[in-house]
BAZA-989755 format. One record per residue: z, y, x of N, C-alpha, C in turn; residue in three letters. Coordinates in steps of 0.05 Angstrom, whole numbers. Layout:
<pts>
<pt <Z,Y,X>,<Z,Y,X>,<Z,Y,X>,"ALA">
...
</pts>
This chain:
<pts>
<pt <-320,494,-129>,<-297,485,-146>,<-275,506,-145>,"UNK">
<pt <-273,512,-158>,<-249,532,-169>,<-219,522,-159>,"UNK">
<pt <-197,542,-148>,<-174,535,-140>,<-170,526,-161>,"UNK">
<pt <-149,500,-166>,<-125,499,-182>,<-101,530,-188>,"UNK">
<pt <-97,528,-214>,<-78,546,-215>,<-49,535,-206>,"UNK">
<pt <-31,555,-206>,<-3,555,-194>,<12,558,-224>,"UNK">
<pt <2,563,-241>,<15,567,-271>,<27,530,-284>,"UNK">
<pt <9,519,-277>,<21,487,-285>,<43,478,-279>,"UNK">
<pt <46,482,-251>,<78,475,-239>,<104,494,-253>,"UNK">
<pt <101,512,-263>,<118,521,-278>,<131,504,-293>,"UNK">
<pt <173,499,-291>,<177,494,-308>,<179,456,-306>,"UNK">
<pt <156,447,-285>,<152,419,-285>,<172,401,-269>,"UNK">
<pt <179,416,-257>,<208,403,-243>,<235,405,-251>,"UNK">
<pt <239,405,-266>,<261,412,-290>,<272,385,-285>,"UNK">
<pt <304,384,-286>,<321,365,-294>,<308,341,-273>,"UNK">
<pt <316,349,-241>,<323,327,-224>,<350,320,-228>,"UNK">
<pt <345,290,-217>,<370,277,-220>,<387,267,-192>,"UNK">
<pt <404,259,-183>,<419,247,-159>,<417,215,-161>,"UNK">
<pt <413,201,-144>,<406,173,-143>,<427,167,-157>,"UNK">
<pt <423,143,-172>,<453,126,-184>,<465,110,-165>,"UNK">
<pt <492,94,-177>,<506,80,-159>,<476,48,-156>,"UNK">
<pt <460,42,-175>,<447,27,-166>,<427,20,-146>,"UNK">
<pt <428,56,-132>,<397,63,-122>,<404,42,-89>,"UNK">
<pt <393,49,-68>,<393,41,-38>,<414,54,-29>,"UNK">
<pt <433,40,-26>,<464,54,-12>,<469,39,24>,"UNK">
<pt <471,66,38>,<486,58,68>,<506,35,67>,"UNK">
<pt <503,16,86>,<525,-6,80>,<543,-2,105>,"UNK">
<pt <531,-9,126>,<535,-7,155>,<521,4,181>,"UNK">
<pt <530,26,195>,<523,42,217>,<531,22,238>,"UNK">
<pt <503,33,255>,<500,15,282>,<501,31,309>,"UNK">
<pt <512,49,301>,<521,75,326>,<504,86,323>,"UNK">
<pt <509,107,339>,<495,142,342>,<462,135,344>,"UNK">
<pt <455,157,335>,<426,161,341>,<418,156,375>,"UNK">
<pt <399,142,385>,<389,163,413>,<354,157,413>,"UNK">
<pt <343,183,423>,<314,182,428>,<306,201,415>,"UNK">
<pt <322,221,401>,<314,244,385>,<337,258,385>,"UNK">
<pt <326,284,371>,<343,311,386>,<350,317,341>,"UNK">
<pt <348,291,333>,<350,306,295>,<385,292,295>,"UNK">
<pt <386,267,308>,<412,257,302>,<409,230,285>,"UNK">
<pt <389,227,273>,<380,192,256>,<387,173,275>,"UNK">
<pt <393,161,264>,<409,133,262>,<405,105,251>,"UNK">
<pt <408,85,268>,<405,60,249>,<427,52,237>,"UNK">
<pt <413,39,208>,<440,31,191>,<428,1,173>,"UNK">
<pt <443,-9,155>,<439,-29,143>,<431,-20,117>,"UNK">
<pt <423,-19,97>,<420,-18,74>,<434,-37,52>,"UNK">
<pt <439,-34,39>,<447,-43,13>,<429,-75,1>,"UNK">
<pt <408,-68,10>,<386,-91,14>,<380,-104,27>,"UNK">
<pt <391,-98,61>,<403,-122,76>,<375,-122,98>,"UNK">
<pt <359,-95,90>,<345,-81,109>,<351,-64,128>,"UNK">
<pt <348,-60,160>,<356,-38,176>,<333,-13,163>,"UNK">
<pt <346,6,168>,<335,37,166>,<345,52,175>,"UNK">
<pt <327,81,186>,<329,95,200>,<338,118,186>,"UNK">
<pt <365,132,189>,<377,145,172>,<376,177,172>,"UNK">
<pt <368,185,160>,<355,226,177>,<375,237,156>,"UNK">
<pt <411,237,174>,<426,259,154>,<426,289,142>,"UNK">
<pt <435,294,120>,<419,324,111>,<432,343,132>,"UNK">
<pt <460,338,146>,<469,356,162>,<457,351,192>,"UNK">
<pt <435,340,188>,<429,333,211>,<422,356,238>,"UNK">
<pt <418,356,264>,<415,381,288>,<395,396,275>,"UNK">
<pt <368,382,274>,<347,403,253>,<343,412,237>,"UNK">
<pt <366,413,220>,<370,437,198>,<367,420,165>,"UNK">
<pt <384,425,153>,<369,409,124>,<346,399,116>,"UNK">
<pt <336,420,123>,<305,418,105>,<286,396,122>,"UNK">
<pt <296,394,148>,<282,368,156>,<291,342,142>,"UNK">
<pt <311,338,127>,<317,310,110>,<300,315,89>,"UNK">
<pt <296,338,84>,<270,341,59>,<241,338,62>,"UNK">
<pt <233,347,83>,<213,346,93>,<196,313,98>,"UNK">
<pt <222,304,108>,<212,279,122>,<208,260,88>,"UNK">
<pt <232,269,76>,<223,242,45>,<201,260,34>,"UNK">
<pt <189,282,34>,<165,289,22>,<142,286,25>,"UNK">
<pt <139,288,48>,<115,278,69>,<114,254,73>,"UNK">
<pt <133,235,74>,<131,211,81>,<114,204,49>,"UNK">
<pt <134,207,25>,<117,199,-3>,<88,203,-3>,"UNK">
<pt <82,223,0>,<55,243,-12>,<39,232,13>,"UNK">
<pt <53,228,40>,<34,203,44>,<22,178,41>,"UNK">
<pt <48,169,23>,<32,141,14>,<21,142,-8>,"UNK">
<pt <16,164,-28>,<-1,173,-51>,<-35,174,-37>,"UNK">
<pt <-41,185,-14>,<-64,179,-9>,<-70,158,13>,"UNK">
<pt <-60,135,13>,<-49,118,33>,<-53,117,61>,"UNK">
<pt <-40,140,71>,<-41,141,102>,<-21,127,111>,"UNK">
<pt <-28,118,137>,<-6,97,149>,<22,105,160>,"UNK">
<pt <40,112,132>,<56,120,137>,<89,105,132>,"UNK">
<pt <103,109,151>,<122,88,144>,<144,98,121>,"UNK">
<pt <147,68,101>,<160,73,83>,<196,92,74>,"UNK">
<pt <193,111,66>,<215,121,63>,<225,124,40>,"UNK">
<pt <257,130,34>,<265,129,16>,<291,140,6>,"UNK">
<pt <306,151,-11>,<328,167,-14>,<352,143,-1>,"UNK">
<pt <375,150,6>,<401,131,11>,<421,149,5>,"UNK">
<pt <444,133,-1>,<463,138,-14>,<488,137,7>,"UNK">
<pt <497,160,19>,<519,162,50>,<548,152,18>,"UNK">
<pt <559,128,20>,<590,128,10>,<611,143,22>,"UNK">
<pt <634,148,0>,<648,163,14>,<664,150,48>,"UNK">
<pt <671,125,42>,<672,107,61>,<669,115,85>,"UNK">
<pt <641,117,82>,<635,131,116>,<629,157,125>,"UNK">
<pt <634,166,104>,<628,199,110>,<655,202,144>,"UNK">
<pt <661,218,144>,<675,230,179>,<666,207,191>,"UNK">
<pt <643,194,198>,<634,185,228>,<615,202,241>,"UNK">
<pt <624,198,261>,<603,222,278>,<579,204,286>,"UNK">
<pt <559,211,280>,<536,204,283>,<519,218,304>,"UNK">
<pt <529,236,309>,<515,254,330>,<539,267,345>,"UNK">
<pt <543,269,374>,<556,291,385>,<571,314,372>,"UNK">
<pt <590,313,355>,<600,346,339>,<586,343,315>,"UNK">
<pt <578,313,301>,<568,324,278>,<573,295,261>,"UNK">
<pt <589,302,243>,<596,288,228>,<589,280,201>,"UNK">
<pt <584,246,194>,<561,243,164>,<581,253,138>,"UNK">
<pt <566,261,123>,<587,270,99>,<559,249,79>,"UNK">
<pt <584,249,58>,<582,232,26>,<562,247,4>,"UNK">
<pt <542,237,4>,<518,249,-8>,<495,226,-6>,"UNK">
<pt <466,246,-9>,<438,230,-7>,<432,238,13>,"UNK">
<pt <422,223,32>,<401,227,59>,<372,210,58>,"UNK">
<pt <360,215,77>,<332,205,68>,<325,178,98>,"UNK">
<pt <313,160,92>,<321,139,107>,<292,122,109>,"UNK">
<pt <285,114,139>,<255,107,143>,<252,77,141>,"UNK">
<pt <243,51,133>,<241,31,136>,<237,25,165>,"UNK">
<pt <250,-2,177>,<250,-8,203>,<218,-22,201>,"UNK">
<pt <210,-12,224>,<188,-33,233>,<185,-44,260>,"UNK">
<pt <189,-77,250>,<195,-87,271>,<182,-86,298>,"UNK">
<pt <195,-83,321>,<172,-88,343>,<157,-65,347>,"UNK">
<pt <164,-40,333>,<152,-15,342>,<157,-5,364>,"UNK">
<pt <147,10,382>,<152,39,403>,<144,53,395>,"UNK">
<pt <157,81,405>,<144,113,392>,<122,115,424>,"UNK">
<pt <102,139,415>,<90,140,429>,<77,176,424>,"UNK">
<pt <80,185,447>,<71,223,430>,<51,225,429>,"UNK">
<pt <25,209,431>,<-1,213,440>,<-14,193,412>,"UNK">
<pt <-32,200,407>,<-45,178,380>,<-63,162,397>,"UNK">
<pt <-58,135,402>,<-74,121,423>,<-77,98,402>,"UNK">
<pt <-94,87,417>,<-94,44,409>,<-121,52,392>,"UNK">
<pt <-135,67,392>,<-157,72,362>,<-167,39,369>,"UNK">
<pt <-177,28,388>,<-184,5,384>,<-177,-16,382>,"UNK">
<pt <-142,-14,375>,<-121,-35,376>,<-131,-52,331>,"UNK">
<pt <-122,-68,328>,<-115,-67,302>,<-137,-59,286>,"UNK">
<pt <-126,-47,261>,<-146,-30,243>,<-145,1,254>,"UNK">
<pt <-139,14,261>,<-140,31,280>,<-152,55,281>,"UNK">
<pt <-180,55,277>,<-201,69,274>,<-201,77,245>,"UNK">
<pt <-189,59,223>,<-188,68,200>,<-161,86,191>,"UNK">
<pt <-135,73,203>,<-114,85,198>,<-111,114,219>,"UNK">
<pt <-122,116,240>,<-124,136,245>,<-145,160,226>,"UNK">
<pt <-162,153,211>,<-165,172,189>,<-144,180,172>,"UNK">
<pt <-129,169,175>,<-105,173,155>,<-83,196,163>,"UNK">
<pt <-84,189,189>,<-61,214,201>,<-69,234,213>,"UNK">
<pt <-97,241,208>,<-121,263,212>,<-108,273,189>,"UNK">
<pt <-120,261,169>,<-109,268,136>,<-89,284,132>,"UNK">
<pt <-62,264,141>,<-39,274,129>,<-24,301,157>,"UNK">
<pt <-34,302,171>,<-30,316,192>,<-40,343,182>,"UNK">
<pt <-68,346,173>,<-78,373,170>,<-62,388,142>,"UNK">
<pt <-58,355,119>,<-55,367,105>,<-29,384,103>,"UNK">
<pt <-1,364,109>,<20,374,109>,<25,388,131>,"UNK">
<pt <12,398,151>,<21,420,175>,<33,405,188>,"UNK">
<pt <21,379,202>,<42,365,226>,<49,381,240>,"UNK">
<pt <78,377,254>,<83,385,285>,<100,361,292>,"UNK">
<pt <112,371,322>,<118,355,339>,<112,311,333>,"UNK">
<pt <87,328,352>,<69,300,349>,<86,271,353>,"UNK">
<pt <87,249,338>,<92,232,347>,<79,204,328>,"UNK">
<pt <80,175,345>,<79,163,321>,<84,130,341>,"UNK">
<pt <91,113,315>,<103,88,324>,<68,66,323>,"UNK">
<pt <72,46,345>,<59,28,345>,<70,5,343>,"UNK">
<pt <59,-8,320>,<74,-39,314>,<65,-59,333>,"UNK">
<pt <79,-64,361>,<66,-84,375>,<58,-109,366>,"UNK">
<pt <75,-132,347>,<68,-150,334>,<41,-149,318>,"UNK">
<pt <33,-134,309>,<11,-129,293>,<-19,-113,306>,"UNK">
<pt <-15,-113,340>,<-36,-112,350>,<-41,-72,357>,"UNK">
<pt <-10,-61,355>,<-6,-34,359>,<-22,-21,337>,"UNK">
<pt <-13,-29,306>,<-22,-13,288>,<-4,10,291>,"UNK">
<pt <-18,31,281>,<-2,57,277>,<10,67,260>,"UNK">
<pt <30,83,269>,<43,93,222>,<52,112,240>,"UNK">
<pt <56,131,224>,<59,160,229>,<88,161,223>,"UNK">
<pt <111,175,224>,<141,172,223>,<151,204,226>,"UNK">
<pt <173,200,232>,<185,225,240>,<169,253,228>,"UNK">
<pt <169,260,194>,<160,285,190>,<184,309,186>,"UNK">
<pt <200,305,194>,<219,324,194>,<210,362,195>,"UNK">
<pt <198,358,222>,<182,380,224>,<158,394,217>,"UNK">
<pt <149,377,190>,<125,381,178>,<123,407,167>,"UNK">
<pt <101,412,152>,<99,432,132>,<99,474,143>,"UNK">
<pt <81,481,134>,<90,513,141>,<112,531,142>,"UNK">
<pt <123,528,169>,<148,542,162>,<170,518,179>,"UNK">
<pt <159,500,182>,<178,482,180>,<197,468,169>,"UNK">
<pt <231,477,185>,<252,474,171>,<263,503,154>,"UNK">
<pt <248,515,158>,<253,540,140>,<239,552,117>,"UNK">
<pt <213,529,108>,<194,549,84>,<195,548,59>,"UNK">
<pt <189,576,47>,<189,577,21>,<161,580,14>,"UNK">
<pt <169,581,-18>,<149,579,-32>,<118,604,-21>,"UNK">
<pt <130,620,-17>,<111,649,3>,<102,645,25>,"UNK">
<pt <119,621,40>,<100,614,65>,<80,595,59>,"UNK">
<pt <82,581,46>,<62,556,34>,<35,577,23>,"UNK">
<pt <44,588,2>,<24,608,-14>,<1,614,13>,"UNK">
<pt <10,621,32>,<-3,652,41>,<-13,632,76>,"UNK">
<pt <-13,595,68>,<-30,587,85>,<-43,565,69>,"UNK">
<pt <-51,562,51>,<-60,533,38>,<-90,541,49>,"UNK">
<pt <-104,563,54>,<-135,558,61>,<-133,558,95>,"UNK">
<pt <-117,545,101>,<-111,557,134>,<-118,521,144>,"UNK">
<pt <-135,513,165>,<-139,490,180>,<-113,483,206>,"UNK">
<pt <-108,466,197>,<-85,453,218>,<-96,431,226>,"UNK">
<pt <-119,420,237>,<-128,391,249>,<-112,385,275>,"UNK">
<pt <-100,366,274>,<-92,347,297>,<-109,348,327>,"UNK">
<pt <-104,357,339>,<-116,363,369>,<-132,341,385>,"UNK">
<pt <-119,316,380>,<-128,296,391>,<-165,290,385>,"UNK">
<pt <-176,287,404>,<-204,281,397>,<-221,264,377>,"UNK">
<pt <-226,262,362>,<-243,255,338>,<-249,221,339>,"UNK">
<pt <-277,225,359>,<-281,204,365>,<-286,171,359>,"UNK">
<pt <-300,151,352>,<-296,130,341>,<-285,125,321>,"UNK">
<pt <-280,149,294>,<-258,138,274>,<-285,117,257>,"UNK">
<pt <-277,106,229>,<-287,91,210>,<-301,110,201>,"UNK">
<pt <-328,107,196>,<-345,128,180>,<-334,132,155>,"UNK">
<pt <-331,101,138>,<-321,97,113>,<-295,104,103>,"UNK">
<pt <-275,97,122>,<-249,115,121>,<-250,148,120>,"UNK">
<pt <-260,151,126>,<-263,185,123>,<-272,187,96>,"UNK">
<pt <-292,178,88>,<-309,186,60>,<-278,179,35>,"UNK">
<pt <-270,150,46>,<-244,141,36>,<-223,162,22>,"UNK">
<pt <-208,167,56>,<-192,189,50>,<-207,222,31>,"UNK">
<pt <-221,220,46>,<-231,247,29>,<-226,249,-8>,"UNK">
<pt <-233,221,-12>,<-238,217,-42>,<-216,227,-49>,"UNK">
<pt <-192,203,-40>,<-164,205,-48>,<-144,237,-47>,"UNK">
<pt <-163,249,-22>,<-150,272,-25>,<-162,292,-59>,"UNK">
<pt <-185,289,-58>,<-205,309,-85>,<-187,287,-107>,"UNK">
<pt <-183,267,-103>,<-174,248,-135>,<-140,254,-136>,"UNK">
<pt <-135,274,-113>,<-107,271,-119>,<-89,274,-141>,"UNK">
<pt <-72,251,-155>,<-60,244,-178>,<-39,261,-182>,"UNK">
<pt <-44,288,-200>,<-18,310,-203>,<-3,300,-207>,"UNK">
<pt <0,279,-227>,<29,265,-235>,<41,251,-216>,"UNK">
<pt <30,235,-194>,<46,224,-173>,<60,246,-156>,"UNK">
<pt <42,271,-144>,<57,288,-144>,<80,298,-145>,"UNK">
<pt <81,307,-170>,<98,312,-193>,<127,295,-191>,"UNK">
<pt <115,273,-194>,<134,241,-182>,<157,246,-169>,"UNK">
<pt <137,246,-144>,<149,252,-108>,<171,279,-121>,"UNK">
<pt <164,309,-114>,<179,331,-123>,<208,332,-140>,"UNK">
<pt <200,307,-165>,<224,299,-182>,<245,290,-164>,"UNK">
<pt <238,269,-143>,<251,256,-131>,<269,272,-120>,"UNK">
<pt <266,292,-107>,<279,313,-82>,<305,314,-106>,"UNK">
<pt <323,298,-98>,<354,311,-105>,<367,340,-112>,"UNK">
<pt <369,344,-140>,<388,370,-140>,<414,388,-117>,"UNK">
<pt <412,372,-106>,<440,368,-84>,<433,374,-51>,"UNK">
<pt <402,375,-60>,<394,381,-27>,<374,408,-35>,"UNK">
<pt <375,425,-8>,<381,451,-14>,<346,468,-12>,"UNK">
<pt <334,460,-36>,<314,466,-51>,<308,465,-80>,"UNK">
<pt <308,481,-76>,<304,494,-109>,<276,490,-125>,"UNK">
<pt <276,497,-153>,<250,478,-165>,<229,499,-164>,"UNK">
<pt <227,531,-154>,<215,546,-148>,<199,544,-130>,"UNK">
<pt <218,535,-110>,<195,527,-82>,<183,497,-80>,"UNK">
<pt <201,480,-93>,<185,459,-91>,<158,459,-114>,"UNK">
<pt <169,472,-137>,<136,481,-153>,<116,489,-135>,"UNK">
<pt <121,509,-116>,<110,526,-93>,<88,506,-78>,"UNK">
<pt <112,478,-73>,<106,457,-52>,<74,435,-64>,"UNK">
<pt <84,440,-89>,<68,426,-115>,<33,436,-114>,"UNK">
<pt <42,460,-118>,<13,487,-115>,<1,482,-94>,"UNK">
<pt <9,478,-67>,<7,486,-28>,<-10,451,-47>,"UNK">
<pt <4,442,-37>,<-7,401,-35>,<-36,398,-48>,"UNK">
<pt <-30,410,-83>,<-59,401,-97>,<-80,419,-94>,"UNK">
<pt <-77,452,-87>,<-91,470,-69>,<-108,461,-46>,"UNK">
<pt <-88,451,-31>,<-98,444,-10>,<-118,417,-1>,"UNK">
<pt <-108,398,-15>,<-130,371,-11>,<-156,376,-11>,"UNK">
<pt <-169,385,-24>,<-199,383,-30>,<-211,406,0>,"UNK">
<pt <-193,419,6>,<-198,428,33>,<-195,416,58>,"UNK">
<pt <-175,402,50>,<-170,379,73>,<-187,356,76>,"UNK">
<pt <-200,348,49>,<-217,324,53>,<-249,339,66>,"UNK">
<pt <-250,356,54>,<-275,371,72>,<-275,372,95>,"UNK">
<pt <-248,374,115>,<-254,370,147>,<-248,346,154>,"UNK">
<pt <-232,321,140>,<-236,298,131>,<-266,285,147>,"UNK">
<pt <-277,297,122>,<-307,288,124>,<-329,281,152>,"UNK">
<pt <-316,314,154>,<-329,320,185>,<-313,313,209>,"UNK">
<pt <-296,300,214>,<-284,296,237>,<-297,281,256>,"UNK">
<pt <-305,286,275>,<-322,271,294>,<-306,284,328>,"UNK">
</pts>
């Protein structure tokens, strides 16, 4: 199968927009971040949901508020168990609270995780025999190799028998909090598998994910990319870039997919 070309994304990210006053707006902060070194925070939503708030000025650099709403989407395009995220809207209201030690929220879009109840983080991918488990851990095989996980982590929903969802992608992607379109380019044939041992996953989840990765929907894509705010500090060059790296890369990723044992 022949690469995808990089000539389509040209051009296709044209005319992002900034959330409206209707979109998911911060209502109420519940004090400072603690348990992470990014500075997120719990807050209330506009919807009368808690969420986990990852500011763009946050300790790890902008591009981790980008990272984390990109990866979090384009994970739920091939449905890995990933927790729901979503743009928020900082009012001017609360912009000068310090949210972190020396760092204060300013009035803009930040990107913000759905609470799940009854979770613990945990750095190790454990419980495969908790829950569904064996299957959703195909999932963060998946989204791990595909988007370049790092700093391992992930939440277990105790209520639900320690299902897993994958969270915190701040630090995703090649390059990290620093890549452009040239670092993406110049690793999409490059293997990043998750270290943790194979072992026991769902035969059928694998074949699963694999599909979803080869059927991946350019237009949902496309979708996600739209979404990234004019206002946060990526440009439609690299996120075209980001566009190319993602649909490049799946059909490679579902191939070790396949094989993970």
């Amino acid at each position: 199968m022949a690469a995808p070309s990089s000539s389509w994304w040209v051009g296709k990210l044209a005319g992002r927009k900034e959330p409206d006053e209707q979109s998911l707006t911060l209502d109420t902060t519940f004090g400072q971040g603690v348990g992470g070194g990014s500075g997120s925070f719990w807050g209330l939503g506009s919807d009368r949901q808690r969420w986990r708030v990852k500011p763009i000025n946050g300790a790890h650099g902008e591009m981790a508020t980008v990272n984390e709403f990109i990866v979090g989407r384009v994970g739920a395009i091939i449905r890995a168990p990933v927790c729901e995220v979503s743009l928020i809207r900082i009012p001017p209201e609360l912009a000068g609270w310090e949210f972190q030690d020396g760092r204060w929220l300013e009035a803009g879009v930040a990107c913000a995780s759905r609470e799940v109840v009854g979770a613990h983080e945990e750095r190790a991918l454990t419980h495969r025999d908790d829950d569904d488990n064996r299957r959703r851990h195909v999932g963060v095989y998946a989204l791990y190799d595909w988007c370049f996980g790092s700093d391992d982590q992930w939440l277990y929903e105790t209520p639900a028998d320690e299902a897993v969802h994958s969270h915190d992608h701040g630090l995703y992607l090649p390059g990290s909090t620093d890549w452009r379109k040239q670092d993406l380019q110049a690793r999409i044939n490059e293997a990043h598998v998750l270290g943790t041992p194979a072992e026991g996953l769902d035969v059928g989840a694998k074949e699963d994910f694999a599909q979803r990765l080869e059927a991946l929907p350019k237009g949902a894509l496309r979708n996600v990319l739209l979404a990234v705010p004019p206002s946060w500090p990526v440009g439609e060059p690299d996120l075209e870039g980001l566009g190319h790296f993602l649909e490049a890369r799946a059909p490679l990723v579902a191939s070790r997919v396949r094989s993970l044992s």
